[in-house]
Backbone as CSV, one residue per row, in Angstrom:
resi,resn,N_x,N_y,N_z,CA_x,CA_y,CA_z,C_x,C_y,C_z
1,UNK,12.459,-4.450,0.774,11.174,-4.420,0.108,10.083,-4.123,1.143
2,UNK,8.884,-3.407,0.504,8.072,-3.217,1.651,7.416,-4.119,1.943
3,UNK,7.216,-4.370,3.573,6.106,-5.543,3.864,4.957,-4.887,3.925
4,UNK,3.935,-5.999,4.166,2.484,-5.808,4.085,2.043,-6.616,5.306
5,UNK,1.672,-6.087,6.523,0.730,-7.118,7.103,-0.674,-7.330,7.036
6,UNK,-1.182,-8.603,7.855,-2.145,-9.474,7.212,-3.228,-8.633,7.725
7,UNK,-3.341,-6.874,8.171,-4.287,-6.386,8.045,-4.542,-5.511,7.555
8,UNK,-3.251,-4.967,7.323,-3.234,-4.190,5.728,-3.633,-4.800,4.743
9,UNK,-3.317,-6.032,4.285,-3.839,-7.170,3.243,-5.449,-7.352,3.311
10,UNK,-5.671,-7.356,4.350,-7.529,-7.481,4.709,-7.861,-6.124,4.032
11,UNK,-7.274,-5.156,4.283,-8.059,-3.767,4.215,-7.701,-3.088,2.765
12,UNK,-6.932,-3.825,1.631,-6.413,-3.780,0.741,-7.654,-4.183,-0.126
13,UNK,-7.472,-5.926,0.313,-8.894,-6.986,-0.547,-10.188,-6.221,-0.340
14,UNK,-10.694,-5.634,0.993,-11.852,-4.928,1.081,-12.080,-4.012,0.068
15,UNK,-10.602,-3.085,0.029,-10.904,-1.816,-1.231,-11.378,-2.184,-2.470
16,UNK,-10.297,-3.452,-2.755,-10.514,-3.581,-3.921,-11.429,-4.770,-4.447
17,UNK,-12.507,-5.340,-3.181,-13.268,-5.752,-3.661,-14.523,-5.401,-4.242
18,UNK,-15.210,-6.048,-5.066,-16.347,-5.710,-5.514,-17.458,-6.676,-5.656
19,UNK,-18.456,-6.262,-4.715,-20.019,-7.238,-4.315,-19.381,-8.761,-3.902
20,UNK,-18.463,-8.209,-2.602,-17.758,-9.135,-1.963,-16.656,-10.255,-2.539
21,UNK,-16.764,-9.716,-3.870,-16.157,-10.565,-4.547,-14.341,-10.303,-4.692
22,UNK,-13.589,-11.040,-4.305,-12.183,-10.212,-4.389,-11.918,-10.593,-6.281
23,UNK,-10.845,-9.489,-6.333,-10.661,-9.111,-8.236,-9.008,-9.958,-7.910
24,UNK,-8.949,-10.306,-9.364,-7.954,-10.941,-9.558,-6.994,-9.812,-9.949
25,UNK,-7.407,-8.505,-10.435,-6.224,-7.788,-10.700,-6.872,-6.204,-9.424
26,UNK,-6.012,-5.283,-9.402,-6.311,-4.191,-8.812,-5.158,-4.477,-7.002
27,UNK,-5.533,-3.274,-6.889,-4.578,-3.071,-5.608,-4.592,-1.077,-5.346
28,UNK,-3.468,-1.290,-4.044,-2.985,-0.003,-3.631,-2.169,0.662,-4.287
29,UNK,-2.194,1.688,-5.034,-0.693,2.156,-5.664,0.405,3.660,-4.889
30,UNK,1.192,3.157,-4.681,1.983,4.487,-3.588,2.931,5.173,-4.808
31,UNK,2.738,6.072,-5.069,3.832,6.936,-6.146,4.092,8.410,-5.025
32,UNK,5.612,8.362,-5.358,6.062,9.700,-4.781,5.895,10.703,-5.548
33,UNK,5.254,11.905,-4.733,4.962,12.968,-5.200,6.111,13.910,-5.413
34,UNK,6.929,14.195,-4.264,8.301,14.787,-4.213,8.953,14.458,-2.919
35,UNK,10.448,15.019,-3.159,10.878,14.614,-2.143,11.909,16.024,-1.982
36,UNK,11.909,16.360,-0.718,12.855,17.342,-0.661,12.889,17.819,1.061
37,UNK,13.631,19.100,1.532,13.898,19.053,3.157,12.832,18.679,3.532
38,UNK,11.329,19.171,3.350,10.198,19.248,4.203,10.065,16.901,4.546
39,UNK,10.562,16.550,3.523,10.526,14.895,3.521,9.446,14.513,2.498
40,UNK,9.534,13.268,1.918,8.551,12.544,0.673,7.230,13.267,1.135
41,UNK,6.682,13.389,-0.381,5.307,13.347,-0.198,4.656,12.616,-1.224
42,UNK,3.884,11.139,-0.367,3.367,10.386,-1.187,2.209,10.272,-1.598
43,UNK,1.527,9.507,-2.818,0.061,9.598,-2.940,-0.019,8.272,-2.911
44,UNK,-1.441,7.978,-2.471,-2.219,6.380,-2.586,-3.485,6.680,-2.939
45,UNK,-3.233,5.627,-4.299,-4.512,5.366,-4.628,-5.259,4.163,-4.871
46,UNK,-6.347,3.686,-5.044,-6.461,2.209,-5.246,-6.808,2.525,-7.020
47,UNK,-6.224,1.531,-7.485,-5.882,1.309,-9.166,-6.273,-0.458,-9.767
48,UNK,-6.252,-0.019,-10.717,-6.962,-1.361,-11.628,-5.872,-2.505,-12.409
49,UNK,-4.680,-1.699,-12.125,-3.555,-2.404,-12.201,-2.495,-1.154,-12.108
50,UNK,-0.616,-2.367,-11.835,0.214,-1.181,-12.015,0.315,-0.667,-13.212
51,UNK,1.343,0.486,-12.779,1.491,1.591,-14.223,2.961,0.933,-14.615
52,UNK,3.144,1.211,-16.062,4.770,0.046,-16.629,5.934,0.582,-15.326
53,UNK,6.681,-0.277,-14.985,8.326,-0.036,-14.076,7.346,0.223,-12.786
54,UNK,6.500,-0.333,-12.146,5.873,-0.117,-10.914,6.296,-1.790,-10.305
55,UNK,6.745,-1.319,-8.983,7.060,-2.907,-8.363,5.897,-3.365,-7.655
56,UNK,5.615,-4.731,-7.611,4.576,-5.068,-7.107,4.188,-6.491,-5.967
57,UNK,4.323,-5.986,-4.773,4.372,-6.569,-3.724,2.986,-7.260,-3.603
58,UNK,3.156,-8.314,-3.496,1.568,-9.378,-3.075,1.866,-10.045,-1.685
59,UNK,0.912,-9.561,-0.821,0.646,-10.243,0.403,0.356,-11.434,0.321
60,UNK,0.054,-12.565,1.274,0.052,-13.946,1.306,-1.885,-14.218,0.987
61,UNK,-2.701,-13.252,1.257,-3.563,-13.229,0.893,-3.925,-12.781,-0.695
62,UNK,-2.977,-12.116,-1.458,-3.089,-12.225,-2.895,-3.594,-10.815,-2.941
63,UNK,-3.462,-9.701,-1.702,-3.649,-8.263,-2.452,-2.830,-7.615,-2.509
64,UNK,-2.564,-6.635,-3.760,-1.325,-6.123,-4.633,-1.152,-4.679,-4.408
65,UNK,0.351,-4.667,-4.102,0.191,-3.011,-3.602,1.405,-2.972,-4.902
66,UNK,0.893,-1.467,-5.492,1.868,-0.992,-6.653,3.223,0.115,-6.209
67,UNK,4.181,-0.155,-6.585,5.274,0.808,-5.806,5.736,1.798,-7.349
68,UNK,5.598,2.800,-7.322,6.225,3.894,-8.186,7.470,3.982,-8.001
69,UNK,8.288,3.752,-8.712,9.847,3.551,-8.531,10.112,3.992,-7.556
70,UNK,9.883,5.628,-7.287,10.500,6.746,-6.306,10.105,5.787,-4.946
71,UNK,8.875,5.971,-5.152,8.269,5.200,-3.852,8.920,3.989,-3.017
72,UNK,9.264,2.781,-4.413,9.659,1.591,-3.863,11.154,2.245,-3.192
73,UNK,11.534,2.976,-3.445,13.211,3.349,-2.868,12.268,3.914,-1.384
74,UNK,11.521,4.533,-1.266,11.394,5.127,-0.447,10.776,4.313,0.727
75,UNK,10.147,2.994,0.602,9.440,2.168,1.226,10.157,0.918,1.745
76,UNK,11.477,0.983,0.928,12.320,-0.388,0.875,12.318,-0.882,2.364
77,UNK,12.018,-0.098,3.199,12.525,-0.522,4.680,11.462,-0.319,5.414
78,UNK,10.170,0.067,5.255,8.983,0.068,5.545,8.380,-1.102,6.201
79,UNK,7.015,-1.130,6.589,5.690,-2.122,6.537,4.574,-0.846,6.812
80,UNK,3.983,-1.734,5.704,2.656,-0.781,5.628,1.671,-1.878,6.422
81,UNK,0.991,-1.017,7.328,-0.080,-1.528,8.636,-1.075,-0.560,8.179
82,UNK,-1.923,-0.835,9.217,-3.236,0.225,10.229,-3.688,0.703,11.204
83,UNK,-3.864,1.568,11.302,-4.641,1.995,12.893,-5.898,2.459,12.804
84,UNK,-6.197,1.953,13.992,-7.899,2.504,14.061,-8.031,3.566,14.773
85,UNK,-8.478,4.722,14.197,-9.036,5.807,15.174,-10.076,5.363,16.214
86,UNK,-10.322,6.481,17.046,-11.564,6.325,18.161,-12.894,5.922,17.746
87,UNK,-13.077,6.009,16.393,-14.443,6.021,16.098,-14.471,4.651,14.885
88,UNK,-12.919,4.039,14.923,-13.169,2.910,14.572,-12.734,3.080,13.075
89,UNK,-12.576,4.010,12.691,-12.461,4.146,11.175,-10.780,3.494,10.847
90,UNK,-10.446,3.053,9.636,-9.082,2.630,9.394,-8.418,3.379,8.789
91,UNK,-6.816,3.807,8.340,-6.047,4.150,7.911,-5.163,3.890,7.559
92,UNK,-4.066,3.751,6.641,-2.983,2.979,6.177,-1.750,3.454,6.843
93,UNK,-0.905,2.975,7.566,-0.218,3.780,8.453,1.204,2.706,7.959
94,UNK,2.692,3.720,8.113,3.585,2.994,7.991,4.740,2.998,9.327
95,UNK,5.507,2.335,8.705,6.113,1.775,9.944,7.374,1.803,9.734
96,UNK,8.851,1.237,10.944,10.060,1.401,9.885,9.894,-0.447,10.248
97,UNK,10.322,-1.269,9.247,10.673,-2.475,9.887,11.612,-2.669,10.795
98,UNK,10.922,-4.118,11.702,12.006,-4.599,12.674,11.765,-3.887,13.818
99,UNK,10.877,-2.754,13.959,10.101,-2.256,15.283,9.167,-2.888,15.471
């Protein structure tokens, strides 16, 4: 299953908060676009809930990332993190677990 660390989880609650307020429903949603030689191509979006047969991983802080079937196969061995560019900006970056 994919993990989530606790600053991906920060940067999750940020998205999906509103006038600082964190939402009881909403999150990240990862659906595979395709998959073939070139390798997956995924989309993320932030959503207001999952879509039906979407798996749904909650960090210990309570923000919800949505997995699109294809996706959750494709993430099973994942952790979704961040990195900061030079100028400070964030990005959702993945990882394989156990590195």
């Amino acid at each position: 299953m994919l993990a989530v660390t606790d600053a991906a989880a920060q940067a999750i609650e940020a998205l999906t908060s509103q006038n600082g307020q964190q939402q009881t429903e909403g999150g990240l949603r990862f659906s595979l676009q395709s998959s073939d030689d070139a390798g997956a191509q995924l989309a993320l979006a932030v959503t207001k809930q999952p879509e039906q047969g979407d798996q749904v991983v909650t960090a210990d802080n309570g923000a919800n990332v949505y997995l699109e079937r294809g996706a959750a196969e494709f993430l099973d061995d994942k952790v979704l993190d961040i990195q900061r560019n030079t100028d400070g900006e964030v990005a959702f970056a993945l990882a394989p677990q156990g590195v």
